[in-house]
SERO-4910 file (N, C-alpha, C, O; in steps of 0.05 Angstrom, whole numbers):
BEGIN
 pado doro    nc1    nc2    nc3   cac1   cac2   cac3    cc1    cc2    cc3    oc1    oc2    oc3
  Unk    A    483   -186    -62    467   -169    -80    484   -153    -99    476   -153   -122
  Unk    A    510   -139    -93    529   -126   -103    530   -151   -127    523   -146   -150
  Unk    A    537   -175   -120    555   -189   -141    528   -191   -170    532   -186   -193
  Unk    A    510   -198   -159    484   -199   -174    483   -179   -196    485   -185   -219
  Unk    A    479   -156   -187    481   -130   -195    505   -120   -212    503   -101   -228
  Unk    A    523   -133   -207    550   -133   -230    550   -145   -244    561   -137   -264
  Unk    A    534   -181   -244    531   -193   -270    513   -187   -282    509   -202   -302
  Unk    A    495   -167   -277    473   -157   -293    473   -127   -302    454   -115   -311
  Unk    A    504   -115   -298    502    -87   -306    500    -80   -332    485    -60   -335
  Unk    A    509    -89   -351    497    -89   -380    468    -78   -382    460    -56   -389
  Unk    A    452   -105   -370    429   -110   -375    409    -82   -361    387    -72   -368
  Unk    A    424    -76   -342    409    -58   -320    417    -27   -343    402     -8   -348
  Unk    A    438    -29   -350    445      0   -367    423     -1   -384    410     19   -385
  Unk    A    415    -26   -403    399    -18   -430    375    -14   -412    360      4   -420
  Unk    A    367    -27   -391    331    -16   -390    338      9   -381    329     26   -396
  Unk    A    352     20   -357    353     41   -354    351     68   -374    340     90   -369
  Unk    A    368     55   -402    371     72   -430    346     76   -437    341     97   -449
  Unk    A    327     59   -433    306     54   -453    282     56   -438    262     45   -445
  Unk    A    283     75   -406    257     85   -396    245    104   -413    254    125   -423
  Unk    A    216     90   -417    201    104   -430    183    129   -415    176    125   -391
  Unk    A    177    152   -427    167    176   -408    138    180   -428    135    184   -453
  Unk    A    123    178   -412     89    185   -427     80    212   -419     80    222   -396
  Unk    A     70    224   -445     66    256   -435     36    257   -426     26    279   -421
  Unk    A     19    233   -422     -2    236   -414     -8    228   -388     -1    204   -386
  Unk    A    -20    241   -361    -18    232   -329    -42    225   -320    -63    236   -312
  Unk    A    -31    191   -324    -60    181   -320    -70    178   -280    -75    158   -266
  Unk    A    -69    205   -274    -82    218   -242    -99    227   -245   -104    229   -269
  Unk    A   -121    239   -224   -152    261   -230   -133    265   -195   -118    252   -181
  Unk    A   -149    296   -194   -148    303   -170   -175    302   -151   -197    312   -154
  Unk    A   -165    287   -133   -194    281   -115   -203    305    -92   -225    309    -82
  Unk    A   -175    321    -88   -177    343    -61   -171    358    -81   -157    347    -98
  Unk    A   -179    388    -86   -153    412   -105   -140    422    -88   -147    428    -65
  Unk    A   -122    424    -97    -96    440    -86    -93    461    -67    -81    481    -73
  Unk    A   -103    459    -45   -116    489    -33   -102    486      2   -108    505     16
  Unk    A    -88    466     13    -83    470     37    -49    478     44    -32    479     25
  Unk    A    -47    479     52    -19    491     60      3    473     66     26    479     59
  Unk    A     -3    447     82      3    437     74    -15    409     82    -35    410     95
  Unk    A     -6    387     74    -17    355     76     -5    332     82      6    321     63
  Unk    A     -3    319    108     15    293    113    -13    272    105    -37    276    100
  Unk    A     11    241    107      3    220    102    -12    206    124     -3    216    144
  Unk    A    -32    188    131    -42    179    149    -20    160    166      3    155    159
  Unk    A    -32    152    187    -14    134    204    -11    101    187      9     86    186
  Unk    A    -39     99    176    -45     68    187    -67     59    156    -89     68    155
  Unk    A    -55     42    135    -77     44    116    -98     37    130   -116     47    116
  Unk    A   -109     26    149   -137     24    155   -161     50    159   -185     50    157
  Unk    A   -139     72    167   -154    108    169   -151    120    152   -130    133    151
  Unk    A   -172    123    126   -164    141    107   -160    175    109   -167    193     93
  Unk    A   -144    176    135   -145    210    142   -112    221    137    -89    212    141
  Unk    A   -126    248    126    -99    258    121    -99    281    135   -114    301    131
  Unk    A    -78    277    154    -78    314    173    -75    337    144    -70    330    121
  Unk    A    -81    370    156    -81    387    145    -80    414    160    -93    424    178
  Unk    A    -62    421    145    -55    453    165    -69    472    138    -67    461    116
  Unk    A    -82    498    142    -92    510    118   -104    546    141   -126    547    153
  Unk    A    -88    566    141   -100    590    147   -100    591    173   -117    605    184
  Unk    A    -79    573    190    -82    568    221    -84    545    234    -73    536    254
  Unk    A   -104    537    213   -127    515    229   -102    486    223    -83    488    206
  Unk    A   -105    468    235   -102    441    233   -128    422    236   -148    430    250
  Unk    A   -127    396    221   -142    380    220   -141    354    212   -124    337    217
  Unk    A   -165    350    198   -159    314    181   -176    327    159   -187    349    162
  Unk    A   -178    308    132   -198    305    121   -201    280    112   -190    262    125
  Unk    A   -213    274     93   -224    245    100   -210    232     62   -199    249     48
  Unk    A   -212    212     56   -206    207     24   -214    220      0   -201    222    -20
  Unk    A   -246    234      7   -254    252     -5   -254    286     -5   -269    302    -16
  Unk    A   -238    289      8   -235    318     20   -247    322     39   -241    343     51
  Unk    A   -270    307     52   -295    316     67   -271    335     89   -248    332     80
  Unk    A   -271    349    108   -269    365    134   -277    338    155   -299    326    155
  Unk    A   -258    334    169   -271    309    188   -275    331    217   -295    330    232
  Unk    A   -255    347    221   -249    367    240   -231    391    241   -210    382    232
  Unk    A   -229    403    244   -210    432    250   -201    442    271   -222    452    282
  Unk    A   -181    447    286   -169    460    318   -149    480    303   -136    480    282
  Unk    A   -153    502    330   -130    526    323   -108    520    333   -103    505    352
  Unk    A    -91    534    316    -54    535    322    -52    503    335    -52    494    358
  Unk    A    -51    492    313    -46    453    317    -17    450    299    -19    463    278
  Unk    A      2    440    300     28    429    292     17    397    278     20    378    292
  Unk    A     11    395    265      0    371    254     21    357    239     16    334    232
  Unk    A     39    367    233     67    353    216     75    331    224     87    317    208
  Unk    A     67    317    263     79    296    272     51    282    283     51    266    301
  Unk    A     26    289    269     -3    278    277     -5    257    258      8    258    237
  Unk    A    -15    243    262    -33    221    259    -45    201    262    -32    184    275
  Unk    A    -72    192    253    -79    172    255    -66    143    265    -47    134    252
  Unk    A    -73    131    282    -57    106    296    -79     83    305    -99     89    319
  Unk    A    -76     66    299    -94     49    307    -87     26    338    -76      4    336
  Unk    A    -95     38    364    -90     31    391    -94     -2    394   -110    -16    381
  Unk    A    -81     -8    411    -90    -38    422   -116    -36    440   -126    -53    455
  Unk    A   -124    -15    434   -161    -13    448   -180    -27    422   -203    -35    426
  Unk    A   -165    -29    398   -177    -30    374   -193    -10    369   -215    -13    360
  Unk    A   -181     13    376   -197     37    367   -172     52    346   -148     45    349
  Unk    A   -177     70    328   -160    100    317   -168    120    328   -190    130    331
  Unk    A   -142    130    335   -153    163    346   -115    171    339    -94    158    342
  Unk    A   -121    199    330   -101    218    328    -92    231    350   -107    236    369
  Unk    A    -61    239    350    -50    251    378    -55    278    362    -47    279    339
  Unk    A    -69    304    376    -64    327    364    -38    344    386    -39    341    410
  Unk    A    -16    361    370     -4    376    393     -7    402    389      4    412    370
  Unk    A    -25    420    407    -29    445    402    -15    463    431    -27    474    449
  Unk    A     16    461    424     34    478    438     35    458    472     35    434    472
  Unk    A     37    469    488     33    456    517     16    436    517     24    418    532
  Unk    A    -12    429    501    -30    408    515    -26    392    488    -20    402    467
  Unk    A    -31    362    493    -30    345    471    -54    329    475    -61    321    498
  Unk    A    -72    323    446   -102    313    457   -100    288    437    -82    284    420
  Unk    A   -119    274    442   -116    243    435   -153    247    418   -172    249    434
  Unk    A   -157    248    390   -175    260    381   -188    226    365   -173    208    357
  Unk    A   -217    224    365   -230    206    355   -238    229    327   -235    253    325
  Unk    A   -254    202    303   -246    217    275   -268    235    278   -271    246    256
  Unk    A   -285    245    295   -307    258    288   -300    285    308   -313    306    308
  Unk    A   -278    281    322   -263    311    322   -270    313    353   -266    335    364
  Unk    A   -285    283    375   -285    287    397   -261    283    411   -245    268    400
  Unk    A   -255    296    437   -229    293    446   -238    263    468   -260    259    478
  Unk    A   -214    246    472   -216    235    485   -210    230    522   -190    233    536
  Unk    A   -230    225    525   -232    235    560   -207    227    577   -191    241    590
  Unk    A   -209    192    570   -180    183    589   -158    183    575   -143    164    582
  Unk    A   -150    194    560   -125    194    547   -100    185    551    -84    169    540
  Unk    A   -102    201    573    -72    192    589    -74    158    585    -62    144    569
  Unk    A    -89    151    599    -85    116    612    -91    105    583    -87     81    580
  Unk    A   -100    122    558   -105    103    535    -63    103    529    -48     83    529
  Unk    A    -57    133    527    -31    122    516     -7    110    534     14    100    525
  Unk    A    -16    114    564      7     94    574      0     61    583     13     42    594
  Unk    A    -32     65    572    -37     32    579    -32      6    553    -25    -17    553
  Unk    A    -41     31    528    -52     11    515    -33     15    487    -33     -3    470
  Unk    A    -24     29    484      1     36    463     -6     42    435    -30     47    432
  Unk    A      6     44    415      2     45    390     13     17    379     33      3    385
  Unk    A    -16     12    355      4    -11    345     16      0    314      2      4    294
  Unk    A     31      2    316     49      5    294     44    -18    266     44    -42    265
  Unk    A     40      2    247     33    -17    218     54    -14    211     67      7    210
  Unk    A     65    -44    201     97    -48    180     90    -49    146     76    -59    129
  Unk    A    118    -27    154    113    -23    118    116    -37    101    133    -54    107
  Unk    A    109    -40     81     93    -65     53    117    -53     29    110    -40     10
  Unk    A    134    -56     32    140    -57      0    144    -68    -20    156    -90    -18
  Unk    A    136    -57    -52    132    -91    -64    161    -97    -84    163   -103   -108
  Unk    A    182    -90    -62    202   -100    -72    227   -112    -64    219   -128    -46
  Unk    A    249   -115    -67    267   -136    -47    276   -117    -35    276   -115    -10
  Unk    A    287    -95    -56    315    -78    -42    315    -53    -58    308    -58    -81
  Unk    A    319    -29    -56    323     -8    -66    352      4    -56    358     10    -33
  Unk    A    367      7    -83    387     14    -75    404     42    -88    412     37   -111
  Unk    A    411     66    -81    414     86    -91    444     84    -82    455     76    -61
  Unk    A    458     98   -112    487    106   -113    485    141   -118    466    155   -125
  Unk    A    514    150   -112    513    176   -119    504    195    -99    488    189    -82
  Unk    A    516    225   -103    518    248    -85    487    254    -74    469    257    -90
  Unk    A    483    255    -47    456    262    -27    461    282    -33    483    292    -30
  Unk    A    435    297    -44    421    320    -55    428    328    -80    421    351    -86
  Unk    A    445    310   -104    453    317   -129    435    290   -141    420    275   -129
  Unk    A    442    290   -165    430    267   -189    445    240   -179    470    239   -180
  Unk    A    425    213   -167    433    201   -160    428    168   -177    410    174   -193
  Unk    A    432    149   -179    426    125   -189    400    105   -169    407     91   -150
  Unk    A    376    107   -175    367     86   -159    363     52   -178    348     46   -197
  Unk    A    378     39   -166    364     18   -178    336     -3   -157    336     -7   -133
  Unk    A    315    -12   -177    297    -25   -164    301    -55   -169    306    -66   -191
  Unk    A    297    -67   -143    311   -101   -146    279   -118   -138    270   -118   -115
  Unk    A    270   -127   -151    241   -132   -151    243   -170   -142    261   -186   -149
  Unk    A    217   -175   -123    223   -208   -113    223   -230   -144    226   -255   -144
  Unk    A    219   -217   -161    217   -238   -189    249   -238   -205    255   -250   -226
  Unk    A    267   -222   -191    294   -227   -203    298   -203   -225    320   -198   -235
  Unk    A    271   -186   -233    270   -163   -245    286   -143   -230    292   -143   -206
  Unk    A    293   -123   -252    301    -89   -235    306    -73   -261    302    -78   -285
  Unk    A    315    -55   -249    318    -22   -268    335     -6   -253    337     -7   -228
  Unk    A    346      8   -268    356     34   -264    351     54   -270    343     54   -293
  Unk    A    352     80   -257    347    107   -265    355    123   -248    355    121   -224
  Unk    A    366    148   -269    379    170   -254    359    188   -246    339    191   -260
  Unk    A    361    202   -223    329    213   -210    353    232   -183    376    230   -177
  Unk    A    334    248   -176    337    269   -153    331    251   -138    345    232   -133
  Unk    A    302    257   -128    292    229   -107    274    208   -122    264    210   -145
  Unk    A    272    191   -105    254    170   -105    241    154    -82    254    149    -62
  Unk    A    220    148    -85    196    136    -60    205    103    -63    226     97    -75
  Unk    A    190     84    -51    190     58    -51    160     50    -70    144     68    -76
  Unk    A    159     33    -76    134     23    -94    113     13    -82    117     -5    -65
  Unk    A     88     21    -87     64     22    -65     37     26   -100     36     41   -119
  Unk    A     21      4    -91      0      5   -108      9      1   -141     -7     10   -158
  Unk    A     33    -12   -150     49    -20   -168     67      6   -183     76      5   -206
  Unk    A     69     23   -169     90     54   -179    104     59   -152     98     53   -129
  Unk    A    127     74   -166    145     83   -146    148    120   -156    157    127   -178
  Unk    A    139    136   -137    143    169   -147    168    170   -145    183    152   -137
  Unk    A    175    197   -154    197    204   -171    202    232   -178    184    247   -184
  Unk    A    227    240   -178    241    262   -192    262    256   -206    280    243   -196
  Unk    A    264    265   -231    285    245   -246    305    265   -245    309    284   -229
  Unk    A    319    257   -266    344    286   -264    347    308   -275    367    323   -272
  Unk    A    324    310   -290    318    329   -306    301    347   -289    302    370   -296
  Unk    A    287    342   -272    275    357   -253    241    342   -255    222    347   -239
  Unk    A    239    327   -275    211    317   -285    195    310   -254    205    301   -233
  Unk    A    173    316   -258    163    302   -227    137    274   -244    125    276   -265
  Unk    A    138    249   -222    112    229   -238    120    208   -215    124    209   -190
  Unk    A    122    189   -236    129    153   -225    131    137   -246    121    137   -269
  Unk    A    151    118   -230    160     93   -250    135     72   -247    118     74   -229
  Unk    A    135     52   -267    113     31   -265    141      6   -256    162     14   -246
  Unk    A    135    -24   -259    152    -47   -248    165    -45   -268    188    -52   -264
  Unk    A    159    -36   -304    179    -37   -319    198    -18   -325    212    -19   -345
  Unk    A    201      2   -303    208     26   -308    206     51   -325    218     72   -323
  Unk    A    187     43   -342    170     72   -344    161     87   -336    141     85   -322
  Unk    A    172    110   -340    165    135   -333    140    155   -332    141    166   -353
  Unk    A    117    165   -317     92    173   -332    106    211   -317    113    214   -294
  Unk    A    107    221   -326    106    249   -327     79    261   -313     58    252   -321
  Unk    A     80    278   -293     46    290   -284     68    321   -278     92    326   -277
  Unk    A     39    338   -276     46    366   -279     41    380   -253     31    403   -250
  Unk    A     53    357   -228     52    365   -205     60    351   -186     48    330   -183
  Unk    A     82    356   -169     97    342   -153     90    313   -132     73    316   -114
  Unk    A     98    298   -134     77    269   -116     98    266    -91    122    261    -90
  Unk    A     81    271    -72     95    255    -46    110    236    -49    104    220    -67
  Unk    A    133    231    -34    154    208    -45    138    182    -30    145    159    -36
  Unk    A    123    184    -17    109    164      0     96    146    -16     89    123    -10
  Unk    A     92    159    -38     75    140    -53     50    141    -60     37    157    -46
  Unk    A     38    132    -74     10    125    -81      4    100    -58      7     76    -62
  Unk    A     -8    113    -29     -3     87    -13    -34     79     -4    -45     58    -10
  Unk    A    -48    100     13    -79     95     20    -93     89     -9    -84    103    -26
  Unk    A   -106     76    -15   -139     74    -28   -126     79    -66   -143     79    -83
  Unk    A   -100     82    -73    -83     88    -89    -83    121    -99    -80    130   -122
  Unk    A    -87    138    -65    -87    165    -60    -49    175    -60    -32    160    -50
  Unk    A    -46    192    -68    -24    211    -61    -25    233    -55    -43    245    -67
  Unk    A    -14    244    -43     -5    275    -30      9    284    -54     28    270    -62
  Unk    A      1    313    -71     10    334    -84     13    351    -82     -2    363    -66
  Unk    A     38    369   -100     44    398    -84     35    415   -121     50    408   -140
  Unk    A     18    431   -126     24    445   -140     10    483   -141    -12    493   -139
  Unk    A     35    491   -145     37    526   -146     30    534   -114     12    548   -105
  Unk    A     55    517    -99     54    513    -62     35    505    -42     36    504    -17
  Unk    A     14    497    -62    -13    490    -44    -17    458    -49     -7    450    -70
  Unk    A    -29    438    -33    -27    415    -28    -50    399    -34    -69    411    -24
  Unk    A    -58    381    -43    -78    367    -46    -73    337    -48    -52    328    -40
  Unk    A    -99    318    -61    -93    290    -67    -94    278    -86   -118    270    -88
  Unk    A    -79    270   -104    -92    257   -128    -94    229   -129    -81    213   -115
  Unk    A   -107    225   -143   -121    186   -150   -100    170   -166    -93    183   -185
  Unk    A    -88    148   -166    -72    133   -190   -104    125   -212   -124    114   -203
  Unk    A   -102    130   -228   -121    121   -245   -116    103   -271   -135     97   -285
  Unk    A    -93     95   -275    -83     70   -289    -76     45   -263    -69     49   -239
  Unk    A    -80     25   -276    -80     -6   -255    -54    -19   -268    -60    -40   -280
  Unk    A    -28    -13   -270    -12    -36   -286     -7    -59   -271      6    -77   -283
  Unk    A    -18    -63   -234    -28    -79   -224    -43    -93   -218    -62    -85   -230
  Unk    A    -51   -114   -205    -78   -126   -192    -78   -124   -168    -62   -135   -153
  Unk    A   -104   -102   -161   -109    -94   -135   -133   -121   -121   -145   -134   -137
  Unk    A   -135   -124    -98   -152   -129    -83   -158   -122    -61   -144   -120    -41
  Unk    A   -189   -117    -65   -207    -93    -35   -221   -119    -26   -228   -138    -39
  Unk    A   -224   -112      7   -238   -129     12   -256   -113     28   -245    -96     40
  Unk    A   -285   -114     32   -299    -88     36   -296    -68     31   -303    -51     47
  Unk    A   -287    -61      9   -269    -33      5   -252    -17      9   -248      5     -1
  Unk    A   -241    -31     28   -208    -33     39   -192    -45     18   -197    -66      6
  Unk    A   -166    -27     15   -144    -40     -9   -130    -58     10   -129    -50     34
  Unk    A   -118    -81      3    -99   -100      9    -73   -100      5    -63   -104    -18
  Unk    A    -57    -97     26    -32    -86     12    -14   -113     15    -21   -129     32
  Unk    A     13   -118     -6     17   -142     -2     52   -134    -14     61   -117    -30
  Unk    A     64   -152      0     95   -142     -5    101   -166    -35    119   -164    -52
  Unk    A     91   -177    -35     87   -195    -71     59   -191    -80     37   -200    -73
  Unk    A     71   -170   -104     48   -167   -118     36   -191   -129     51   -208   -139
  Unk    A      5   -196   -129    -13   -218   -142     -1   -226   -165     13   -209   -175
  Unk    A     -3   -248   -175     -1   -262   -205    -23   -275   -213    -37   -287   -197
  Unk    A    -30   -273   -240    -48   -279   -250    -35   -306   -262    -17   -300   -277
  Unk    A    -39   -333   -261    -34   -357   -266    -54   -374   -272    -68   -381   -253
  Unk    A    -61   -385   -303    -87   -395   -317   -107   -381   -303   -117   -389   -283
  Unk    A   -111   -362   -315   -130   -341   -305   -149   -337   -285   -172   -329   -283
  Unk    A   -123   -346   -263   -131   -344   -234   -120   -323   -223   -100   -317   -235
  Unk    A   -124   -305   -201   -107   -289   -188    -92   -305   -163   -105   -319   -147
  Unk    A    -64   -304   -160    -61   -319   -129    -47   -294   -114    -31   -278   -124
  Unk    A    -56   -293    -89    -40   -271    -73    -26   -288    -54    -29   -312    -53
  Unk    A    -11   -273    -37      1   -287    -20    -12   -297     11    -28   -279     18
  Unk    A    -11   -313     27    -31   -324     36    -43   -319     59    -66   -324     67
  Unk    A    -16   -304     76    -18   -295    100    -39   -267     97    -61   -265    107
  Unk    A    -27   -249     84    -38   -224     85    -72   -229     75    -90   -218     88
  Unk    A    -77   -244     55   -105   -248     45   -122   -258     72   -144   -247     77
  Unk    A   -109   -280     88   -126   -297    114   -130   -271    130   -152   -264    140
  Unk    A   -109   -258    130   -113   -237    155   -130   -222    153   -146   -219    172
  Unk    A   -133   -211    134   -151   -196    113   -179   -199    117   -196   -182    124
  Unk    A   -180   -228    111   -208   -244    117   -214   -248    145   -229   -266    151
  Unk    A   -207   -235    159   -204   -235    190   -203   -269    197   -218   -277    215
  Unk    A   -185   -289    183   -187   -320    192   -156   -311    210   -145   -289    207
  Unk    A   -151   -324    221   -123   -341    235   -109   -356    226   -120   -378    221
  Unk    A    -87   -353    220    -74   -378    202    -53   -388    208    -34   -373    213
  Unk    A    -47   -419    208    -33   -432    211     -7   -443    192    -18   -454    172
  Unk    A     19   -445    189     26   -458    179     45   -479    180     64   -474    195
  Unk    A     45   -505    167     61   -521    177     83   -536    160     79   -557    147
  Unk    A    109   -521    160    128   -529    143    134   -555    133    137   -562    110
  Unk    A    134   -572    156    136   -605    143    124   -619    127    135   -632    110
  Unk    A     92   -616    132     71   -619    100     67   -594     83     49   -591     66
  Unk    A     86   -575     90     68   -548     71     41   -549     75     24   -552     57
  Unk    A     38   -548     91      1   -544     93     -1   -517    109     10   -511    130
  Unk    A    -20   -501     93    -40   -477    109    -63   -489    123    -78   -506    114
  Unk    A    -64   -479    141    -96   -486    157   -108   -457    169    -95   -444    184
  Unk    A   -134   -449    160   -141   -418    167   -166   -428    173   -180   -443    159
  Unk    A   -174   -414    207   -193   -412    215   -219   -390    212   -213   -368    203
  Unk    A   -242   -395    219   -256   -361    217   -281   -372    224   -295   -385    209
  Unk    A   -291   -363    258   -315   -372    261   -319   -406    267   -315   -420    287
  Unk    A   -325   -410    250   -354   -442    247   -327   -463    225   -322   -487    226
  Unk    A   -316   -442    209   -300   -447    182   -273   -454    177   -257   -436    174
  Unk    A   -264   -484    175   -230   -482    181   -230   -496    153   -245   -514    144
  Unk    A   -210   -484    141   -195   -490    104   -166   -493    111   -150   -480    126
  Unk    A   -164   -512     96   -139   -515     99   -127   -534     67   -140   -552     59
  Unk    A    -99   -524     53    -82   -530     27    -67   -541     33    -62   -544     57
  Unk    A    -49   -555     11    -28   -559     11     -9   -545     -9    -21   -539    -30
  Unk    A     11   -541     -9     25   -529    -41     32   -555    -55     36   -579    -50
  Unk    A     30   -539    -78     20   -566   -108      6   -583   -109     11   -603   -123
  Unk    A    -19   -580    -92    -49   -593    -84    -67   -575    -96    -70   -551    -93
  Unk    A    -82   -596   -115   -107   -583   -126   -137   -585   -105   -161   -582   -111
  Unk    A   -122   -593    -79   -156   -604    -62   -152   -569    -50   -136   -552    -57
  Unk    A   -171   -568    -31   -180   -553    -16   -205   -560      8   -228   -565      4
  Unk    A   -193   -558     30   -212   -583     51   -219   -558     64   -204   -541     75
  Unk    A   -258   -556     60   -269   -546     86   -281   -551    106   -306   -553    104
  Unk    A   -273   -553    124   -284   -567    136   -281   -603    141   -296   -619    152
  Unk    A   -256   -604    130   -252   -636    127   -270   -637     92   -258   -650     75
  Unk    A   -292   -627     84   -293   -639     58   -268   -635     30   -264   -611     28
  Unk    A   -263   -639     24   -252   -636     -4   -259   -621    -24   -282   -625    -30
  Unk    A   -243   -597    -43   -258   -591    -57   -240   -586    -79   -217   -585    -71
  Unk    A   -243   -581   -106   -225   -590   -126   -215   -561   -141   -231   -552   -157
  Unk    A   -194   -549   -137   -193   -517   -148   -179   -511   -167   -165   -530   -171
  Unk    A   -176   -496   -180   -170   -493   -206   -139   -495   -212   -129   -510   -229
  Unk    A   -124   -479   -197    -97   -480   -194    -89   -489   -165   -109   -491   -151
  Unk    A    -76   -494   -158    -57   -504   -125    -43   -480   -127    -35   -467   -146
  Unk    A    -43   -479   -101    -25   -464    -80      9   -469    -82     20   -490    -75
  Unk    A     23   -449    -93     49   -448    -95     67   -434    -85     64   -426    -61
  Unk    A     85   -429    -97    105   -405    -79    116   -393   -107    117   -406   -128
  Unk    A    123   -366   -105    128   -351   -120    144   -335   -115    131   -318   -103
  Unk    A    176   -324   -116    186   -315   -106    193   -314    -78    195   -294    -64
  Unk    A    198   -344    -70    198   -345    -40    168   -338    -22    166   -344      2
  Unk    A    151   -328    -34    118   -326    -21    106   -345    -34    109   -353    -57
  Unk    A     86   -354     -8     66   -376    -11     42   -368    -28     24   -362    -12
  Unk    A     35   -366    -46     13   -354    -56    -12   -370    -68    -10   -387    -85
  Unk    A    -41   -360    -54    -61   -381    -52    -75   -361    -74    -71   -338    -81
  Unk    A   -100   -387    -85   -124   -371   -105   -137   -347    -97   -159   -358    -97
  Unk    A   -141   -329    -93   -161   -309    -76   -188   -327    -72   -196   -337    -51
  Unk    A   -199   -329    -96   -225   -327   -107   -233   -357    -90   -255   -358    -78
  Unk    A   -217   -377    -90   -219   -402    -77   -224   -394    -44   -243   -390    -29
  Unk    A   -198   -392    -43   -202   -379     -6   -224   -364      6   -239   -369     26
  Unk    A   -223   -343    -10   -250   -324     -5   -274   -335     -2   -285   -335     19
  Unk    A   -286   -349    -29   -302   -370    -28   -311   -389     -2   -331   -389     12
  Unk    A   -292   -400      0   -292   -420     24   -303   -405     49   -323   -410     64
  Unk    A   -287   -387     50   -301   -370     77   -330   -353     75   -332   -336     93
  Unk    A   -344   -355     63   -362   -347     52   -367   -325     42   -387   -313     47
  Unk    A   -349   -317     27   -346   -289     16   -348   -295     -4   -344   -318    -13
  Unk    A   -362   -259    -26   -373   -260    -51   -352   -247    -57   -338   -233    -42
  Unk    A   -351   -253    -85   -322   -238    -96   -325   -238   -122   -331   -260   -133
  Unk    A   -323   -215   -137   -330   -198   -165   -295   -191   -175   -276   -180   -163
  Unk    A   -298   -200   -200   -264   -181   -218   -270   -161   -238   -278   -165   -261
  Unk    A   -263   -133   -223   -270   -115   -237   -249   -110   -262   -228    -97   -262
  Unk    A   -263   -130   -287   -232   -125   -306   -226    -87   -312   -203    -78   -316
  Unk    A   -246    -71   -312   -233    -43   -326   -212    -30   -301   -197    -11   -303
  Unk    A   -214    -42   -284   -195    -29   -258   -174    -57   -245   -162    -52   -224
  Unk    A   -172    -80   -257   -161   -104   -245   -165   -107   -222   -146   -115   -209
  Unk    A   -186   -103   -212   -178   -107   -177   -207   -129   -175   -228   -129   -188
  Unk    A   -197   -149   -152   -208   -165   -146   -223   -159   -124   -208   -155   -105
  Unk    A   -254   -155   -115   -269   -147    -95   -284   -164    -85   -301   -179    -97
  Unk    A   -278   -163    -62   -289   -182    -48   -305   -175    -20   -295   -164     -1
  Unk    A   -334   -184    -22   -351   -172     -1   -348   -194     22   -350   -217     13
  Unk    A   -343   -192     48   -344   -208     71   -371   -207     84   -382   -185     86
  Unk    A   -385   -233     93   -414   -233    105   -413   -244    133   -434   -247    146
***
């Protein structure tokens, strides 16, 4: 990667020179600024964000709603987890007793035997890039460069920086500016500090301004999102739009679709089950077999940066899902039946 990165230092100096900074922040605030402070959820599937505010600890929900409140709670190491019970429930620790909390703020009875039987499953983090790599003094003005799976990158001098989540990466540059870069490294300027975590749930972030905490919305798309019941999809290769198809990558979409999926390197063939319903591609095959029939799709299944990446709209389809492209927001929605 080093050697890479040296035959492209030229190239990496001029974009770096030529980050653009927009004085307009295209965020709305969905929570105001009013808690003390605000962590990130466990698990994108729980849109809850603990909250400490006047004592109290809690959650609230994507919309601010109050899901629950307990006194003198340490919530800094709480959250949301999704169990091999296939349930979520939060660990709360309030000093000596530690409670295992469902989202509607009931405590859970067997606790104990939930956390030494059944464990946490741990969600792996998605990032939509190869490598991030920072030079220069920890806690002074440092170099991050971003090394993206399309052979793209940038540089920029910044305090900190997050990983890229929902097509931005937050940011403090060196000037003290607080915002986020886009994939071309542009800069957008906002007039209030963003969690380095990212724009990661529902394309929510954690903000800090005049010491009080809230959440704001990404409200520009320089990506293509896809929800599937209204769940965002997170995907470590961002979608491509190819003859004005979307393809995502294939594993995360099947899973998504709650199918099972198979793959088999010697024919390149996917095979995804679901129910009654088995589909199965080939890469650089325009068929699509459901069921054993044939069916003729617009683009084939390719690879893109080392990822396998299938049609959405085809796949989805097949499994009997309805699926709408919201062009003013790019995101591809797709209802499951």
């Amino acid at each position: 990667m080093k050697k890479i990165i040296s035959l492209l230092s030229v190239f990496a100096l001029l974009v770096a020179m030529s980050v653009c900074v927009s004085a307009t922040a295209p965020i709305e605030w969905v929570v105001s600024p009013e808690y003390d402070a605000l962590y990130t959820p466990g698990t994108t599937k729980t849109p809850y964000f603990a909250f400490e505010k006047d004592g109290k600890g809690g959650y609230i929900d994507a919309s601010g709603n109050v899901l629950f409140s307990v006194d003198s709670a340490d919530m800094s190491a709480s959250a949301f987890h999704e169990y091999s019970d296939g349930n979520s429930y939060a660990i709360i620790n309030q000093g000596e007793r530690i409670s295992l909390i469902k989202d509607d703020g009931t405590p859970v009875a067997n606790a104990d035997s939930i956390l030494s039987e059944t464990g946490i499953r741990f969600e792996p983090e998605i990032n939509e890039l190869v490598r991030r790599e920072t030079t220069g003094t920890p806690g002074g003005v440092q170099t991050v460069t971003y090394i993206f799976r399309n052979g793209n990158y940038f540089s920029a001098d910044v305090l900190a920086a997050g990983d890229f989540h929902s097509g931005v990466a937050t940011a403090i540059t060196a000037d003290g500016a607080c915002g986020f870069f886009d994939t071309n490294g542009n800069f957008t300027q906002t007039d209030c500090k963003l969690d380095l975590t990212g724009f990661y749930y529902e394309d929510l972030c954690i903000a800090e301004k005049d010491g009080k905490y809230g959440l704001v919305k990404l409200t520009i798309h320089p990506e293509i999102s896809v929800k599937v019941d209204g769940g965002k999809v997170y995907f470590d290769q961002l979608p491509q739009i190819v003859n004005d198809r979307t393809l995502v990558p294939l594993r995360a979409i099947f899973e998504a679709l709650g199918a099972e999926v198979n793959w088999d390197a010697q024919t390149r063939t996917v095979t995804a089950t679901k129910a009654d319903t088995t589909i199965s591609l080939t890469i650089d095959s325009d068929q699509l077999y459901v069921n054993g029939t044939a069916k003729t799709i617009d683009v084939a299944a390719t690879i893109i940066n080392d990822r396998t990446m299938v049609p959405v709209r085809a796949i989805s389809e097949a499994l009997a899902c309805d699926v709408l492209w919201l062009g003013d927001t790019r995101t591809v929605q797709i209802t499951t039946k």
